[in-house]
N, C-alpha and C positions, 0 to 999 in steps of 0.2 A: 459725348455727354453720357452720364451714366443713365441707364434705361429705369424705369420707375414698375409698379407694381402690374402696370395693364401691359407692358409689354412680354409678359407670362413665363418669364424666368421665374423655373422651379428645379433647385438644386440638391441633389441626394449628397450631402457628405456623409464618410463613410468613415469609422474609423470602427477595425479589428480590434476593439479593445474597452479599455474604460476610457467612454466619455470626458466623466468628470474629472481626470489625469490628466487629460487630452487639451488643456488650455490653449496651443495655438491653434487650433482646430476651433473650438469654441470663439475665440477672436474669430476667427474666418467667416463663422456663422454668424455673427454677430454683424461682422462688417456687408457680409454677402445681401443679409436681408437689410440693416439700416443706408448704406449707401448706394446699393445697386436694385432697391425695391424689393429684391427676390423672395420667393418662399422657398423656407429649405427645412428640408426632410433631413435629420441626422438618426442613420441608422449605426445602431453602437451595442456593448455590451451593455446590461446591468449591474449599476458597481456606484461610485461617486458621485454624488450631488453635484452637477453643473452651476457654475455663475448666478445668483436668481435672473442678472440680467438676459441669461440664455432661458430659462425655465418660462418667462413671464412676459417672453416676445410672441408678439400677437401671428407672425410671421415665422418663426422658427417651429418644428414638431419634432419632438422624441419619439423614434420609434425604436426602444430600444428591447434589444432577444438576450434571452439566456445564455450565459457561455455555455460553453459544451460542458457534460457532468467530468465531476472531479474523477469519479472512480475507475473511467479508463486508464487514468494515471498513475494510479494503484495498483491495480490488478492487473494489468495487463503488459506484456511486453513493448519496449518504447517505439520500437518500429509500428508494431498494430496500434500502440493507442492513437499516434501520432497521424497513422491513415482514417483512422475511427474518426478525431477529430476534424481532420480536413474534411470529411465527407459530411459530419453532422456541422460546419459552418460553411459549408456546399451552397448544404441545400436551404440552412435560415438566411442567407443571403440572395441566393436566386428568387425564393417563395418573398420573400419583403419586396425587393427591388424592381422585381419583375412582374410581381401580380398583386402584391399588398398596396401599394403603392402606386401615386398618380403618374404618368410618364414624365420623368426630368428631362430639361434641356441639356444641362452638367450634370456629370459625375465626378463628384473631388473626392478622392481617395489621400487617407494617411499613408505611410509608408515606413519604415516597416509596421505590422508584417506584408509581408506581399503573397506569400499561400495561405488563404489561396485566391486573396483579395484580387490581386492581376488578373488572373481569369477570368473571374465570375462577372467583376467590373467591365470589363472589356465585352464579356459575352452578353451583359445588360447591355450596352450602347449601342453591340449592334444590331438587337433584336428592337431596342426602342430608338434608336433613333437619335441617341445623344451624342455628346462632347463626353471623350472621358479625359479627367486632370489628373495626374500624379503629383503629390505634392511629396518632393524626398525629404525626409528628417535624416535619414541615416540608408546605410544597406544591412539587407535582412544577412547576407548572408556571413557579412563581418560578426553580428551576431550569435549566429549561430556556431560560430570557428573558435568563440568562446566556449561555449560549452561542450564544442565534440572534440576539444582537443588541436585544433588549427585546421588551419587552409587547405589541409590535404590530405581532411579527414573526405570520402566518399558521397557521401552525401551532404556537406557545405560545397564542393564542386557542385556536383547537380544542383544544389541551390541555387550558384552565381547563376549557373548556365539558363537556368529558371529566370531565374532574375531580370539579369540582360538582356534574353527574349523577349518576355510577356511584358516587360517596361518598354519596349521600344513600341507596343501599341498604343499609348499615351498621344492624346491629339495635341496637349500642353501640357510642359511640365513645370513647377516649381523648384527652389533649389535654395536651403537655408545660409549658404555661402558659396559666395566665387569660387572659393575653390572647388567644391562639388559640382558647381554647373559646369567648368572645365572639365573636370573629370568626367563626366557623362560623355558631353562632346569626345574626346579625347580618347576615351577608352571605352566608350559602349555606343558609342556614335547619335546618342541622343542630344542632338543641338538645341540649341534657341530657347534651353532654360530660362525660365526669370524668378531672379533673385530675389525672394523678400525676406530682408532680414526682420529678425522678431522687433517687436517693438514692445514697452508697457502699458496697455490700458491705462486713462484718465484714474482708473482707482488705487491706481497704485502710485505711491505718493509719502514723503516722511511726518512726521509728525511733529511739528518743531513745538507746540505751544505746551510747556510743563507738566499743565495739571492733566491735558487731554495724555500725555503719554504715559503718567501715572496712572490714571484710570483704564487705560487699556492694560497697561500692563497688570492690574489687578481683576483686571476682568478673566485675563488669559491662562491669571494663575490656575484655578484649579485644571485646565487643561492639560498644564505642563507640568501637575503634579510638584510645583514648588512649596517647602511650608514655609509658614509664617516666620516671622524675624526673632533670631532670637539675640537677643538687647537688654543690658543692662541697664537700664535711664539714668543708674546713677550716677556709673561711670562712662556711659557713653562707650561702652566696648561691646564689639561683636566677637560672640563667643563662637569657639573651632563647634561642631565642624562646619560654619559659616555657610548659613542656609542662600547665599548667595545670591538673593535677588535685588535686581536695581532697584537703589533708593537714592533718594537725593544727595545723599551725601559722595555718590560716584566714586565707591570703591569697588563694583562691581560694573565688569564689561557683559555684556549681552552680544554673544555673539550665534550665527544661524548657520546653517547649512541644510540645504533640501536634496533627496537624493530618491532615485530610483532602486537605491539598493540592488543595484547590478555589477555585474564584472566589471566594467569600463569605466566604476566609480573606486577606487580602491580607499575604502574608508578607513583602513588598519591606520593608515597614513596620518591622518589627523587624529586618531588615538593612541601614534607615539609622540607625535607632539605636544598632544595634551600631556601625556607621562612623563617629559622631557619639562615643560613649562613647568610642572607642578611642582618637579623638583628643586626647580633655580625656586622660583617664587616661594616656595617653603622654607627657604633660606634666609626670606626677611625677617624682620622683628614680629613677633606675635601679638598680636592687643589691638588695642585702637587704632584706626586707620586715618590717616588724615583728612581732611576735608578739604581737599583738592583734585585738581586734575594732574598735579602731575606724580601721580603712584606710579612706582616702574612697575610692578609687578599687579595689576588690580584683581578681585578673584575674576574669576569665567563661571558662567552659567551658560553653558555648550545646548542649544535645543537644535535638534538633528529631526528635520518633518519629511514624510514622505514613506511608502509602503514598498515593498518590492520583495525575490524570492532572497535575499541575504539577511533581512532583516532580524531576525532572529539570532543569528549565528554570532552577529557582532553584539546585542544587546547581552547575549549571552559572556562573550567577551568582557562588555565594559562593566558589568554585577561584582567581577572580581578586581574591579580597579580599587585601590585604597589610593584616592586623593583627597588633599586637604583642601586645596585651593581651587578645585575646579570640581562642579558638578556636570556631568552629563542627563541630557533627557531627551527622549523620541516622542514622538506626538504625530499623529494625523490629525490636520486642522483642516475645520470644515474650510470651504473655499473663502469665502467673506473674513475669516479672519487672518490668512493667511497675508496678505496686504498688510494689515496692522501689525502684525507679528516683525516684518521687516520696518516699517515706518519706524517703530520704537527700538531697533536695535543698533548695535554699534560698529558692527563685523559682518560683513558675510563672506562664506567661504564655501566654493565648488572646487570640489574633486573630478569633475569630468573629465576623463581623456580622450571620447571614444572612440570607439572600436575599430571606425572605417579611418579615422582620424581627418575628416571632412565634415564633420557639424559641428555647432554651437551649443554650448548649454543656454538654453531658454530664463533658466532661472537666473543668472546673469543679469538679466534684460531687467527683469523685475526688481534688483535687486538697484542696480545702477537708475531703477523709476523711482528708488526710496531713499532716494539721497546717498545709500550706504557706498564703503568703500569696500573691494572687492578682494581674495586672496585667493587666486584661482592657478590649478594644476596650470605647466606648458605642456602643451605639443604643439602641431603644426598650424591650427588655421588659426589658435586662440588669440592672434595679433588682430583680427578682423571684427574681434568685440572688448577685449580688454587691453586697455593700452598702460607698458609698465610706468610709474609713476606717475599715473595719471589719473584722478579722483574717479573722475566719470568720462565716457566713454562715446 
């Protein structure tokens, strides 16, 4: 039976990063203090508003540290700033964990990154006394192989090597797919992973009743920077360049994609699709739209959410798009609306492929909690969450 709050589990999760990006982590925290009594310590960056329902848990505590300053990364050469950093998240990691802080029983660690999270974690459990957990999302050092150039750049080797060491100190591990926990077993000899695959929180959910998904949707507008309609009343025509937002008369599709804005999303991909669709679609009759569902071509109103280091690059890209029939828009939504954002849409679409090609997109999960239908990149495990021709999942 699950142990309750007098049996004094108190859990440090740990995530290298932003928090409030950190969603299944958040669920963890969530789950860790409602169903197993626990209090839990998440020590994290500074950066995104977490769930209110993580904020406003009488049980849950933010302790969250500064990332390391930007301007090593500026100024300084990548090898030095790179050791700068590890050493200034050293030591805000040892000093919380190990002295700021009450002694945990667990330690659940994110993954990646794992530098210099593996150590430090590891060297907290054996000085206090705890369980350390690895919970694998991905490997850090597939990561990294992106950006140095591949597998057999010098230092992503010493990464793996890192890697598959200081992981096998892990007293339990986690593993977002079968396949990953194989692969551990298999090839880094860490057995006896257990698998949990992601799931959606109760808040995430579609929208079905009319008027509530009109009002959302006009709540959401000024976020996503859409304007007002512009409409002839007399003739009932939507004038070019068709401001494209869902109205009842369902000539515009609402479609989403949430992205990390990283290498192992390749987002060019759906903005030659969109350049491809705009063209056929621009081929139809211009004027009035029918008042049906069945338009071949209906416009798009593309909202792409999510922050990462690419993000700019592509936004920069799509300024020079000239489309008729499709608008693009980026948006960071606070966490609370983000739910709503899928409930009321018609499409969702992930580009994940990633890196180690052994995890899941997370957003998937949320997306198939909102009724929507899915159009998601292949590679290898993506049979283990999206099934083809299959609504939901």
């Amino acid at each position: 039976s699950a142990p309750g709050p007098s049996d004094g589990a108190r859990i440090q999760v740990v995530v290298l990063g932003d928090y409030g990006r950190s969603p299944r982590m958040q669920y963890h925290s969530l789950s860790l203090a409602d169903q197993l009594g626990a209090h839990v310590d998440v020590i994290a960056y500074v950066g995104s508003d977490p769930r209110p329902e993580v904020t406003a848990h009488p049980r849950i505590h933010l302790r969250l540290i500064p990332p390391p300053p930007s301007w090593t990364q500026r100024y300084l050469p990548r090898v030095l700033a790179l050791v700068i950093r590890v050493l200034i998240q050293t030591m805000q990691m040892f000093w919380t964990m190990c002295v700021a802080l009450p002694r945990p029983t667990h330690v659940l660690l994110q993954t990646p990154p794992c530098v210099p999270s593996f150590a430090v974690c590891a060297l907290v459990c054996f000085v206090r006394r705890a369980k350390f957990v690895i919970d694998w999302h991905n490997f850090a050092y597939t990561l990294m192989a992106l950006k140095m150039g591949g597998a057999r750049s010098p230092l992503v080797r010493l990464a793996k090597i890192y890697e598959r060491t200081a992981g096998r100190l892990g007293h339990a591990h986690f593993a977002v797919t079968n396949a990953m926990a194989t692969w551990l077993e298999e090839e880094w000899g860490i057995g006896s992973a257990v698998v949990l695959h992601d799931a959606p929180p109760d808040f995430f959910g579609p929208v079905d009743d009319e008027t509530e998904r009109m009002e959302t949707l006009r709540r959401l507008q000024p976020a996503l920077k859409v304007p007002n309609d512009c409409r002839d009343d007399a003739t009932d025509t939507v004038y070019p360049p068709y401001t494209l937002w869902p109205r009842e008369d369902q000539t515009t599709a609402l479609v989403v994609s949430s992205t990390s804005w990283t290498p192992d999303e390749d987002f060019g991909i759906l903005l030659d699709a969109l350049i491809l669709y705009d063209a056929v679609a621009s081929k139809e009759q211009r004027g009035a739209f029918p008042r049906s569902y069945d338009i071949l071509y209906p416009n798009l109103l593309v909202v792409v959410t999510g922050k990462g280091p690419q993000r700019a690059h592509y936004e920069k890209r799509m300024k020079h798009l000239k489309l008729n029939r499709v608008v693009l828009r980026t948006a960071w939504l606070e966490s609370e609306d983000y739910p709503k954002l899928l409930g009321v849409s018609d499409l969702g679409v992930c580009l994940h492929t990633s890196s180690s090609g052994l995890d899941l997109p997370m957003k998937v999960y949320d997306m198939f909690g909102c009724g929507l239908p899915v159009l998601a990149a292949r590679y290898d495990v993506i049979h283990e969450l999206v099934v083809e021709d299959t609504r939901f999942a």
